[in-house]
Structure formats: C-alpha cells, structure tokens
C-alpha positions in Angstrom: 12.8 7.9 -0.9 11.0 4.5 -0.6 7.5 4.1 -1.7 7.1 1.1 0.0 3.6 1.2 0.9 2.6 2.4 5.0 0.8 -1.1 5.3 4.0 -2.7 4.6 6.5 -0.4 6.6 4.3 -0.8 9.7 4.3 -5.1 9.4 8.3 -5.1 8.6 8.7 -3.0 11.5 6.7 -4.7 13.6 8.1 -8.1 12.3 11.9 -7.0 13.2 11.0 -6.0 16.6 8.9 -8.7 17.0 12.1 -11.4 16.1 14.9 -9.4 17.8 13.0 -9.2 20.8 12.1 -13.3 20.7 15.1 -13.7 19.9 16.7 -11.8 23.0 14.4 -13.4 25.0 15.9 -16.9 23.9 19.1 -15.7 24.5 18.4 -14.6 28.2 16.6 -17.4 29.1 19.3 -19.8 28.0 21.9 -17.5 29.7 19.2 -17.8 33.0 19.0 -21.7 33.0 22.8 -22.2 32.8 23.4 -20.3 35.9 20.8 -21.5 37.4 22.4 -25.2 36.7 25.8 -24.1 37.6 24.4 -22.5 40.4 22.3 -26.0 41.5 25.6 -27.9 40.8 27.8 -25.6 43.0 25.7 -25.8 45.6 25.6 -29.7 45.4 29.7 -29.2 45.4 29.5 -27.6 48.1 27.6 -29.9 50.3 30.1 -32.7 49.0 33.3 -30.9 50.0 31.5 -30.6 53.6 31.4 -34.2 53.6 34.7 -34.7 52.2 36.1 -32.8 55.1 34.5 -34.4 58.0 35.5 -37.7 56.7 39.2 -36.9 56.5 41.2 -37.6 59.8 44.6 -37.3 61.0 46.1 -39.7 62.1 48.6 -39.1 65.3 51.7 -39.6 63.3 50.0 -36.6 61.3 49.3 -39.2 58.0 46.0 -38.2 56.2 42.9 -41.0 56.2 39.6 -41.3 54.3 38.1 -44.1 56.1 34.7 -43.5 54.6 33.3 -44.1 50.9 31.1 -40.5 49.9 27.6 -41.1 49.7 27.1 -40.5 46.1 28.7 -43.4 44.7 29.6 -41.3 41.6 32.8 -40.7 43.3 33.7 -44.3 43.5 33.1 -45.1 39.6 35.9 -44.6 37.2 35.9 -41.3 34.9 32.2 -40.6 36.3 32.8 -37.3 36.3 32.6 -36.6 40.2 35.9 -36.4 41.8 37.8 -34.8 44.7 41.4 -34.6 45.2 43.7 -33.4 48.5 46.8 -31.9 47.7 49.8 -29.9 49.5 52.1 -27.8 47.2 50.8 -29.8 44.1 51.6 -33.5 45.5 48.6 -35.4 45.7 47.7 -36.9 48.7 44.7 -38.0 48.5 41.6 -39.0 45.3 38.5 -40.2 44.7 38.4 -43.7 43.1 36.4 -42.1 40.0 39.9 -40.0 39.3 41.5 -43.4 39.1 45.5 -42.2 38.3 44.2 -38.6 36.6 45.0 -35.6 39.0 42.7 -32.1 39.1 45.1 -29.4 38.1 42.8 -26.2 40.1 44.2 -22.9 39.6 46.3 -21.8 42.5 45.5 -18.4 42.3 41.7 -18.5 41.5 38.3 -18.3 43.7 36.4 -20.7 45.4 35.0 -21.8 42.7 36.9 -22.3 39.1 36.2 -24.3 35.7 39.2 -26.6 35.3 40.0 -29.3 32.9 39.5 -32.8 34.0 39.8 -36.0 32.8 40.1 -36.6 29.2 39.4 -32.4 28.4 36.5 -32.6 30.1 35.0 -29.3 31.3 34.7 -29.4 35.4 33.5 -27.2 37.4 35.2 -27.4 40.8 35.0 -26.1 44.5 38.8 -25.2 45.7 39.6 -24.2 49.2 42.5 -24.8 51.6 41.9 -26.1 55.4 44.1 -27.3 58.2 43.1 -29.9 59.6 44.2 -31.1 63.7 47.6 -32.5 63.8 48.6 -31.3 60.3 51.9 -28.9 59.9 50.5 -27.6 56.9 46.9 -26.5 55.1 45.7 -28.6 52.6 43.7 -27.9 49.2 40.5 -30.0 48.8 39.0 -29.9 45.6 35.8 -31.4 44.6 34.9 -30.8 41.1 31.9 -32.3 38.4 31.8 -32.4 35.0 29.7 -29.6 33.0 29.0 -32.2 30.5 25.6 -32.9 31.9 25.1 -28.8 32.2 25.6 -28.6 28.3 23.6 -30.9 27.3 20.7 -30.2 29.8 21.5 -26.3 28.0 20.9 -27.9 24.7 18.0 -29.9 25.1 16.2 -26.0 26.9 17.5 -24.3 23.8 16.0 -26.6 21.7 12.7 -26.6 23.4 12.7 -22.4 24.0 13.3 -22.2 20.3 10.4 -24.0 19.4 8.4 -22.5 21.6 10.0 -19.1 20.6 9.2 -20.1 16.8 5.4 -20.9 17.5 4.8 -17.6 19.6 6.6 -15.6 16.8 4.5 -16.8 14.1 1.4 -16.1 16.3 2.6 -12.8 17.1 3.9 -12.3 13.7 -0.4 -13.6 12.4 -1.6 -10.5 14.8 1.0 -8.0 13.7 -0.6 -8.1 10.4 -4.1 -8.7 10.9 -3.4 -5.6 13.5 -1.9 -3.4 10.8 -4.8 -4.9 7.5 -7.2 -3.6 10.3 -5.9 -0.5 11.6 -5.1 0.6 8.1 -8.5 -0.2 6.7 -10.4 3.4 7.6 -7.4 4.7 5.0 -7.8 2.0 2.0 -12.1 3.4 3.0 -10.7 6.6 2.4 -9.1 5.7 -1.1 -12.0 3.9 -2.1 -14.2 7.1 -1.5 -12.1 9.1 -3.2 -12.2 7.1 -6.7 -15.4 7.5 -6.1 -15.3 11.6 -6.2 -12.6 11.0 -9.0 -15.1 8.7 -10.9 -18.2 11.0 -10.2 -20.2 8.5 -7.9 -19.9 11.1 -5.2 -19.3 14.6 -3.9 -17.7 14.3 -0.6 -16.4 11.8 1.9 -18.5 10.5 4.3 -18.1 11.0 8.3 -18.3 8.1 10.3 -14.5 7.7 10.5 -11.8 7.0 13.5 -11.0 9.7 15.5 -7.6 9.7 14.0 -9.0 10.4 10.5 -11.7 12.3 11.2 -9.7 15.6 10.9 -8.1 14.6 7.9 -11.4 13.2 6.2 -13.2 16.9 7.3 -10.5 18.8 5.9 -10.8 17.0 2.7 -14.3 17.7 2.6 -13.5 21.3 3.0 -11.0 21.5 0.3 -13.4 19.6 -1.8 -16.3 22.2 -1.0 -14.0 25.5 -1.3 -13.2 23.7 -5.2 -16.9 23.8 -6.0 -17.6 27.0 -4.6 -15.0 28.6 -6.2 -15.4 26.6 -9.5 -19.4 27.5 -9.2 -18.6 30.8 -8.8 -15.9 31.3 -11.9 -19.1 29.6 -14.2 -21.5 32.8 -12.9 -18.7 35.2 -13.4 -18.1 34.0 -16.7 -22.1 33.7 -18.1 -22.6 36.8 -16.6 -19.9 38.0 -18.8 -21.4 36.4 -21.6 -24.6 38.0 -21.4 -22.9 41.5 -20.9 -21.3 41.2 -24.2 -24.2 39.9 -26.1 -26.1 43.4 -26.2 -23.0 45.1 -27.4 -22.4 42.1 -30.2 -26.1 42.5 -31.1 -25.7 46.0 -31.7 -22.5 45.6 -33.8 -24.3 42.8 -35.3 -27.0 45.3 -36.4 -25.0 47.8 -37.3 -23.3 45.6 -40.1 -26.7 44.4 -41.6 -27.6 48.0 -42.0 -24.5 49.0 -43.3 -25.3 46.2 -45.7 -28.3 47.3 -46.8 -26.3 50.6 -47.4 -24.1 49.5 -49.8 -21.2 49.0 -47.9 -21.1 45.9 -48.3 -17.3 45.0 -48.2 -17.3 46.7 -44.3 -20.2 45.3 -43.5 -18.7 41.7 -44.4 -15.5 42.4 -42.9 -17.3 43.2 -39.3 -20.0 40.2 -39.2 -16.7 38.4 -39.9 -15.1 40.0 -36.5 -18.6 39.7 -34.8 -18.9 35.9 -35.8 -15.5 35.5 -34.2 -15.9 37.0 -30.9 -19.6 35.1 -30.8 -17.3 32.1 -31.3 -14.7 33.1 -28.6 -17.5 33.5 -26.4 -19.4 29.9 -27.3 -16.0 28.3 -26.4 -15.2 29.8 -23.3 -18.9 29.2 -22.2 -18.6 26.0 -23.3 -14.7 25.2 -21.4 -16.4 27.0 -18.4 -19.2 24.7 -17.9 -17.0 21.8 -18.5 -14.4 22.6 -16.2 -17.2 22.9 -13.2 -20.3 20.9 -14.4 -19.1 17.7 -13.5 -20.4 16.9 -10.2 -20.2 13.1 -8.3 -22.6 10.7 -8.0 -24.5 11.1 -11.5 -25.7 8.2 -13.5 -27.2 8.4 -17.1 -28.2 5.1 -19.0 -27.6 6.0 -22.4 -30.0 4.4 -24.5 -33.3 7.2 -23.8 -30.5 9.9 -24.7 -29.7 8.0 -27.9 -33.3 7.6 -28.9 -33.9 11.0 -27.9 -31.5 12.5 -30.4 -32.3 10.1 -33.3 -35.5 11.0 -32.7 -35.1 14.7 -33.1 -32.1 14.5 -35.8 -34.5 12.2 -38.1 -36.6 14.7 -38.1 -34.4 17.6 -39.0 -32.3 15.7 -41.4 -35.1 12.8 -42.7 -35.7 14.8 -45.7 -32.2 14.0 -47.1 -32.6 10.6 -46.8 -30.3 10.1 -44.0 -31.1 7.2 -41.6 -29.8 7.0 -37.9 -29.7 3.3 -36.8 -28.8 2.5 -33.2 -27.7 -0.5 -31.1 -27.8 0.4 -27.8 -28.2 -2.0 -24.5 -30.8 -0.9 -22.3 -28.6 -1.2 -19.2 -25.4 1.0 -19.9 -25.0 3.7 -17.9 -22.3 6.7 -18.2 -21.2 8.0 -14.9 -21.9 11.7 -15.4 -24.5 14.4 -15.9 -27.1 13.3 -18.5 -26.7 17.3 -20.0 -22.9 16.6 -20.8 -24.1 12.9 -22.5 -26.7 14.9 -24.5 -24.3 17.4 -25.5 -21.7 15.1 -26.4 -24.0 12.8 -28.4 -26.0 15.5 -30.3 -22.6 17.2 -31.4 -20.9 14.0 -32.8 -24.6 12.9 -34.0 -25.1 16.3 -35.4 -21.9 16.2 -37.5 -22.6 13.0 -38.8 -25.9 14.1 -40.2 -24.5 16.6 -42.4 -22.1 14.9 -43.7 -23.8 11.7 -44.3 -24.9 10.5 -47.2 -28.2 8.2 -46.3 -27.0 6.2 -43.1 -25.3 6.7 -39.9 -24.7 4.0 -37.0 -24.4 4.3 -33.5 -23.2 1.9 -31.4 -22.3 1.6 -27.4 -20.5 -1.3 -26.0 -19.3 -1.5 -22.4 -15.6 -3.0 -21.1 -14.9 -3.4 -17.1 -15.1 0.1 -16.6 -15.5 1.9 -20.0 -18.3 2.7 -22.4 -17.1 2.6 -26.2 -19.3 5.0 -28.2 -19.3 4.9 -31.6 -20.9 6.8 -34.5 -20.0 6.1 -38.3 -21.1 7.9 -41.3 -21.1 7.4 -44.9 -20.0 10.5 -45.8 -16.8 12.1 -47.4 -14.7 11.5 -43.9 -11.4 13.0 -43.7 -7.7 12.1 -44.0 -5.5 11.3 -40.6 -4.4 15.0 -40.9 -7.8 16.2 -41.1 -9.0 14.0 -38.1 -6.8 15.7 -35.7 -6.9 19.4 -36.5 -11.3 18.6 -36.6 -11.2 19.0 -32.4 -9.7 22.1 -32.7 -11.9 25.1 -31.5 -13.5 27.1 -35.0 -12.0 24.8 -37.3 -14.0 24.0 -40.4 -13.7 22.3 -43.6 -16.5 23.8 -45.8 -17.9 27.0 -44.7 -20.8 26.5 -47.0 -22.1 23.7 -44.1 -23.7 25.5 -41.4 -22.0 25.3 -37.8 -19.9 26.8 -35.8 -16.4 24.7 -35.9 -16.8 24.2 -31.7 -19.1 21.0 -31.6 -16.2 18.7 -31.8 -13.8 20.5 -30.3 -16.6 20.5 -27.1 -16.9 16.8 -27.5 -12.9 16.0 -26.9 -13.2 18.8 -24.2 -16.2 17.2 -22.2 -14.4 13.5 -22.6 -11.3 14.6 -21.2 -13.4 16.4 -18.3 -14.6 13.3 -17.5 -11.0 11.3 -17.8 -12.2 10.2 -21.5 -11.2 10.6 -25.3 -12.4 11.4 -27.9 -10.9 9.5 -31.6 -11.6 10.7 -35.4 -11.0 8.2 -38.1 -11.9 6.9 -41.6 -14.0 4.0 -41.7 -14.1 1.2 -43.9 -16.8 2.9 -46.0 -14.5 6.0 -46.6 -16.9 7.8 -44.2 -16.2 9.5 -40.7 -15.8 6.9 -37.4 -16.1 8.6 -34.5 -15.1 6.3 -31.3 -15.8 8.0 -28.0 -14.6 6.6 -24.3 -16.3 7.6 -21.5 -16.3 6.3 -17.8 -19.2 3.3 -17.3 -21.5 3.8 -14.4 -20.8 1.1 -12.0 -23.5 0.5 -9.8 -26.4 2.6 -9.4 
C-alpha cells in the first residue's frame, strides 16, 4: 500500500478532476460552437437556395434562365467559396460564376443537407433539394453549398482562446484546491504537533477546541491516554504496596541471620544475608523499573544547573575527605524535559559512582544540541575496559564488592534515559578514568 501522505492524495485527486473536467469542458464547448456555426451557415444556405429558386424561370420552350445576379456577390467571384449549381440526372444546367468550369458532385442519396467536396478539396457544406419548376418535364437538383474553411478556422481561433482561458481557471482552481486541502488538513498536522508534545513530555493530553470532525477522534485519544495513566498509576501502587509487604518478612529473615551469627553459625548465617541481600535487590530494581515505566508525566521542565549544584554540594561533602573535587560547567539556561526527581536520580547515581572511584577530581559538563542535552561526567579513576562498560548497566552487577553499593545505580540510570527516549554511554577517557556521556531530551520552551 502507498504511503503517500492524505495531504497529497486529496490535491492529486482533486487536481485530476479538476483537469479532466476543464478539459471536457473545452471539448464540449468547441463541439457547441461548431454546430452552432454550421448551424448559422445552414441557415444562411438556406435563405440563398430560396433566392436561387425565385430567380430561376422557365422559359416557354421549357429552357432554364437565371436572369438575376444573387445578392451576395460571393457567388459571382471565382473559387470564393459560395456556389450553387442546377442539375438533371448529373448534367449541369446551370452554375454560379464563383464555380467557374468546377461542378458540385452532392450525394444523390443523402439529406438535405450534406458535406461534399468542392473546388480544389475543399470542404463544403451544401443544401441539396430537388424542385419542379412550371413548364419543366422533369425536377431539378439545386444545390447551394459554402465552404467550411471559414468554420475551421473560426473553430480554431475559439479553441485557442477557450484553452487559455481553460489554462488560467485551472491554475486558479488548481491555487484553491491546495490552499483548500493545507487548510482543511491543518486541525490534523495540530494534532501531530500535540502529540510530540505528549511524546516529548511537554504535555498530558490533547487539547479540545478542535473541528467537529476531529473532536471524536481527539476525545477518544484523550481517553486512551487517561485509561494508560490510570492503569500505569495503579500498577506503581500495586507494586510499592508489594514492596512494603515484603519488607517486614525480609527484616525478620534479616534478623534472624544476625542472630544466628552471633550464634556461631556463621557459614548459614552468611549464606542467608546473601539470599536476603538478593531479594532486597530484586525488589530495589523492580521498584525502581516500576516508577520509571509510569513517572514520566508531560509538560515537566527542570533546568539542570540547581540539580547539579545541589548534588556537588551534598557529594563534596560526603566524599571531601578523600580529596575528591567535583567541578561543574553548567549553563544556567538548560533545561531537561522531564521530572526534576528522575534528573536528580540520574545525576546523583552517575555522580555517585564517580566519587568512589575517583581519585581527586571529577568533571561534569552539560552542553545542549537542537533538541538534546549531552551530559557528561568524567572521573580519574581506574575506569573499565569496552567489555566492562557494557555489562556496568546491568542490574546487581559489581566489580569490587569491597565498594559499597548495590550494583542498580547504573543500571537505573540507562533505564530512566531510555524512559525518556535517551541513552546512556560508558567509556574510558583520556585520563584512563570512567566517561560517562548521558542524552536526554532538552526542554524546549518553557
């Protein structure tokens, strides 16, 4: 099937109708003006071979006269392309000076009124009757005929004038078709626009002040997109109330290994804080996925530079003692379109890491692209090989179980980007420490 878009579907449509039916027209009209010629010149044929017959007399030996010239003096000039001719059983009795020694050859068996060749192939067209006339043995066949010459060309010259005029109410028509079809398509290109703007979290729902032919379209999207969050709202409560329902249970096998610890079992006890780190874990992550797959909601805008300072404030602190320093460059007016929570966790994990690896300094930078904010936080630390870098997103994995941490931060990180149509990138810097680029969607206006 075609995915020619609707906008241009509707304008070719409208453009083939548009030129078949202009061009019918054109046809018609041309077909109308020769008949109506024809028609003018038969009737002016008609009138003549009245004339011709009430000149004609018979004389009383029964000899045919034309005393009298016609009064169109066509008739009397050579090859002019009026003539008349009287005939009996195809000897010529009788012609018009204009026929000079030509002779009309009408169709014995045809109408009233019949195209014949003339003079010289010309076209005629020609009125042919027989009449008896007083003292005559015999009928006779008049014919006066005129050439169609003047017809064609007078055809021609309207064809030639209807297809210019054709030509210039085409284009016109052709001008409205598509401003007609930009406009009436407009409320749907609205409609596309809003919904990037759901997609790119600058709102919630569609507005309402649509045509009528939209309007149940635009409210049943608004419902879908209502039923999502409710649904989506309520999966997060099932799941933290979940959470906390396993918490007392894990706190009591949690306590139940420390005593058995103090005990003396000690091998047990290890083996089960092992299995009860583990489901704390599972539970963290699924939390964590949970909130992510419903937190994001439209129309959020954070500017990232208070979050940034924020953290470095509160990481200096914690990790100041080392020696590690967090410098930042950060302008004021970038903005991430998206909940300031999901920035703060996103930062604070990837800020976090860097801290305890680092050796003394770690760098943040933000830069912003048309529609893109580049995050990116270096270390001097260790860092990790290529292999290293992509298993380090993966949920509980750890390097060094002597470092504090759960193995999830990252893993959270890449999870939260890609909620938000993002990404999350791990390599080795020029230093030998950890880069860490993040990409998240820029907050266009707010």
């Amino acid at each position: 099937m075609s995915r020619a878009s609707l906008q241009r579907r509707l304008f070719l449509g409208a453009l083939a109708w548009i030129v078949l039916a202009l061009v019918a027209t054109g046809v018609l009209l041309s077909v109308l003006f020769r008949d109506h010629l024809e028609d003018e010149l038969a009737r002016r044929l008609d009138a003549d071979f009245l004339q011709l017959v009430s000149q004609l007399e018979t004389a009383a030996d029964g000899s045919l006269t034309h005393p009298r010239a016609m009064s169109d003096p066509l008739y009397q000039r050579v090859l002019s392309g009026y003539y008349w001719e009287v005939d009996r059983d195809d000897t010529v009795l009788m012609r018009s000076r204009s026929l000079w020694d030509q002779a009309l050859a009408p169709d014995p068996d045809g109408g009233p009124l019949q195209r014949i060749e003339g003079p010289r192939g010309m076209p005629l067209l020609a009125v042919v009757r027989r009449v008896t006339l007083p003292r005559t043995d015999a009928p006779l066949r008049l014919t006066v005929a005129a050439s169609l010459s003047p017809v064609e060309a007078a055809v021609a010259d309207f064809r030639r004038t209807i297809a210019i005029a054709l030509g210039v109410l085409a284009l016109g028509l052709i001008g409205a078709a598509a401003l007609q079809v930009r406009l009436g398509l407009q409320p749907l290109a609205r409609l596309r626009r809003e919904l990037g703007a759901i997609r790119g979290a600058r709102a919630d729902r569609l507005s309402d002040d649509y045509p009528g032919e939209v309007s149940p379209l635009v409210a049943d999207l608004n419902s879908v997109l209502a039923h999502n969050a409710s649904l989506i709202e309520r999966a997060r409560r099932q799941a933290g109330n979940l959470a906390h329902a396993l918490k007392t249970p894990l706190s009591v096998v949690g306590n139940e290994a420390a005593r058995m610890q103090r005990h003396g079992e000690a091998e047990r006890a290890q083996r089960l804080q092992h299995e009860v780190d583990a489901m704390q874990r599972q539970i963290d992550w699924h939390l964590a996925r949970t909130r992510i797959a419903g937190g994001r909601r439209g129309g959020q805008a954070t500017v990232v530079a208070p979050v940034l300072e924020r953290l470095q404030r509160t990481l200096q602190r914690l990790y100041g003692e080392r020696g590690v320093v967090i410098d930042t460059d950060v302008p004021a007016e970038l903005a991430f379109a998206g909940e300031g929570q999901d920035l703060e966790q996103m930062l604070g994990n990837l800020l976090e890491n860097a801290c305890k690896w680092a050796r003394g300094v770690i760098t943040a930078r933000v830069a912003s692209g048309a529609e893109t904010l580049t995050l990116t936080i270096e270390d001097d630390g260790p860092g990790m090989d290529a292999d290293q870098c992509a298993r380090a997103i993966q949920p509980g994995r750890r390097f060094d179980e002597e470092v504090p941490g759960s193995g999830l931060g990252l893993a959270i990180v890449s999870d939260l980007a890609l909620a938000y149509g993002g990404t999350l990138a791990l390599e080795r810097n020029a230093a030998g420490g950890l880069s860490a680029t993040l990409r998240l969607p820029a907050a266009l206006d707010r």
